[in-house]
VMD Tcl script that draws the C-alpha trace (Angstrom):
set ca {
  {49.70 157.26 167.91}
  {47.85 154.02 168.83}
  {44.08 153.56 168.27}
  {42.23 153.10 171.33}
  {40.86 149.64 172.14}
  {38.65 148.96 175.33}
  {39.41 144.93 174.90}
  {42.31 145.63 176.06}
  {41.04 147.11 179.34}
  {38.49 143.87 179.57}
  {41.47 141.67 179.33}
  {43.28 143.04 181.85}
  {40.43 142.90 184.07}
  {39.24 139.30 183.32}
  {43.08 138.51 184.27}
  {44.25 137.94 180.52}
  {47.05 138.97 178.60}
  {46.28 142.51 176.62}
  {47.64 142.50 172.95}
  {49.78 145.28 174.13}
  {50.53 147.14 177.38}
  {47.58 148.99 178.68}
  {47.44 151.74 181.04}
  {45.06 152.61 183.45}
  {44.58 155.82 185.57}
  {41.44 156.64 187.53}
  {41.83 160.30 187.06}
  {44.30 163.12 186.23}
  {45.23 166.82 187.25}
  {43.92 169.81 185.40}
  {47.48 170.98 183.96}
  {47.76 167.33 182.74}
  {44.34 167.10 180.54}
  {45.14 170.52 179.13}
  {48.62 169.81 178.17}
  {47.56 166.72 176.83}
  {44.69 167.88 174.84}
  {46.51 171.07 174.09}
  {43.25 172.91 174.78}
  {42.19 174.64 177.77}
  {39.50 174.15 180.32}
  {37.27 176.92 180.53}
  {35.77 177.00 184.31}
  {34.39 179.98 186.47}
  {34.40 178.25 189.48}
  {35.40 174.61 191.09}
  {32.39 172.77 189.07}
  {33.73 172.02 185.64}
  {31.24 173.20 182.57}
  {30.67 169.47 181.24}
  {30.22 170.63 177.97}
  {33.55 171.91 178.05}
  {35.28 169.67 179.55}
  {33.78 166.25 178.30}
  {36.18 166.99 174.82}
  {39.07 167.82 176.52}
  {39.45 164.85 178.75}
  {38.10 162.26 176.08}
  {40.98 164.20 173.71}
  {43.67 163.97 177.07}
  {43.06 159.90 177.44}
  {43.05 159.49 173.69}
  {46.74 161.49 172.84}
  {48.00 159.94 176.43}
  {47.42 155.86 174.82}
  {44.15 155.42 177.08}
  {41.54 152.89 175.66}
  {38.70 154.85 177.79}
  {38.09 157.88 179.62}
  {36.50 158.13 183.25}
  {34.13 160.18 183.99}
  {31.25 160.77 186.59}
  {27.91 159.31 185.70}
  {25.55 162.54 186.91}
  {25.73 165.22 189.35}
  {24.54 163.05 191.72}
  {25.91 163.41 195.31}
  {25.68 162.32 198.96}
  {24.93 166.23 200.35}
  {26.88 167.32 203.23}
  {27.32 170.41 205.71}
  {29.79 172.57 204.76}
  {32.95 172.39 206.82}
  {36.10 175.12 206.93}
  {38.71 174.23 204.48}
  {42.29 175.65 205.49}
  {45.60 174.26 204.48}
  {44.15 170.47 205.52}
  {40.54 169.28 205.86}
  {40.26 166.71 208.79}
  {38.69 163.54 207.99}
  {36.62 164.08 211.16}
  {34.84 166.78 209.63}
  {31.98 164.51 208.43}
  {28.68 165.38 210.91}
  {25.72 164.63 208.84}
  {25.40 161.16 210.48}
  {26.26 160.03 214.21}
  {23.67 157.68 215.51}
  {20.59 156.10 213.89}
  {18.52 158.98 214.07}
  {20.75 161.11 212.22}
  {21.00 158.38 209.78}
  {17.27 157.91 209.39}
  {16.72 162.11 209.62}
  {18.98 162.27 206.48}
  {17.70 163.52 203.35}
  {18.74 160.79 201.03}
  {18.91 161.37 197.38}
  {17.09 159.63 195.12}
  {20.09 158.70 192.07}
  {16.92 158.86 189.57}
  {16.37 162.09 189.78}
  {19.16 163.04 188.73}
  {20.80 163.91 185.12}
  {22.29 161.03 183.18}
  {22.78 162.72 180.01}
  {26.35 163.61 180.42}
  {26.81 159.89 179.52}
  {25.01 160.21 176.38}
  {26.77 163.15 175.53}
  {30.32 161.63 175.95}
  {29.32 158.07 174.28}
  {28.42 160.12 170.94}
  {31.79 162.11 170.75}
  {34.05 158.72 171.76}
  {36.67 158.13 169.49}
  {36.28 154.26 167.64}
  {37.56 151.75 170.19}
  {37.47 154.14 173.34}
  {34.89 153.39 176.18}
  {33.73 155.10 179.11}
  {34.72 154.22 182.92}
  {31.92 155.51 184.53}
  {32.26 156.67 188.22}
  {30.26 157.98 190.68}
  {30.86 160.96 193.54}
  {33.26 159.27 195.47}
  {34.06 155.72 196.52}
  {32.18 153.91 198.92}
  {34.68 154.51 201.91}
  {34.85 158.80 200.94}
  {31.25 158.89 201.18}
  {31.01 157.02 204.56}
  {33.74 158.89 205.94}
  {32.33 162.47 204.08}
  {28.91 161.67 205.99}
  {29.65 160.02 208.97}
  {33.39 160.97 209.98}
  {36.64 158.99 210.33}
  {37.07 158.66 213.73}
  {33.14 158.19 214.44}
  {32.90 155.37 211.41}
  {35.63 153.44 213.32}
  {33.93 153.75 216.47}
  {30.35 152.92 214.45}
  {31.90 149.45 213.16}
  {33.68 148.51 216.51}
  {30.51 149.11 218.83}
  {28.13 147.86 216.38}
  {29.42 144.27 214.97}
  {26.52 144.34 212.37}
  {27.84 147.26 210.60}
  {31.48 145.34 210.34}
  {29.69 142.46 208.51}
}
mol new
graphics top color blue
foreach p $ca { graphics top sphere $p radius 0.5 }
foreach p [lrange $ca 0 end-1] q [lrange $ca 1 end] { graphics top cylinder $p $q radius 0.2 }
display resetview
């Protein structure tokens, strides 16, 4: 079992050769972090327990060779309506946003006022040598397309050059 190192991570992304190979992943499944932390996760509904979960993934990355573990800053989020989920959920389902009074209208969150302590939590039960990747909800395209809608975000950036940059 090899001992976690972050450097290695920071070489590989300041374009430098690692001391050995070093393998990155953004996330993994559920059946994976249990099998690899032989431990359950313990959830009642879709919104893991952190408390509960923060060991098991930090144990997952360590027995998998990881030099970190990623996990998401806060509970912070970019709020949306609800939409119907069947077998596929259309990337046109976003319709919080769809001109610029919808986009001023929104109710947008303030990241401060949310709960950082997760962080905290997981830095004082890291392993020596492992790091966190910290993440927030989503990338940057997910959220657009989450608030504004595929199809309407592509018509957004061709009628309005300013938004294409």
């Amino acid at each position: 079992m090899r001992k976690p190192d972050f450097k290695n991570l920071l070489r590989v992304l300041d374009r430098k050769k690692p001391d050995r190979p070093t393998l990155f992943e953004f996330f993994l499944n559920k059946q994976l972090y249990e099998k690899l932390a032989g431990e359950n996760i313990v959830s009642t509904n879709r919104d893991w327990q952190w408390n509960t979960v923060c060991p098991v993934l930090i144990n997952a990355f360590k027995n998998a060779g990881y030099d970190y573990v990623t996990v998401q800053g806060s509970t912070f989020s970019f709020p949306v309506p609800e939409t119907e989920h069947k077998k596929t959920i259309s990337l046109n389902a976003g319709n919080a946003i769809h001109d610029r009074d919808s986009y001023k209208a929104y109710q947008w969150l303030d990241p401060k006022d949310f709960d950082y302590s997760l962080v905290k939590n997981a830095g004082q039960i890291l392993p020596h040598g492992m790091k966190l990747v910290v993440c927030g909800p989503g990338g940057v395209l997910e959220n657009a397309i989450s608030l504004v809608g595929y199809e309407r975000l592509c018509m957004m950036l061709f009628d309005n050059q300013v938004l294409a940059g």
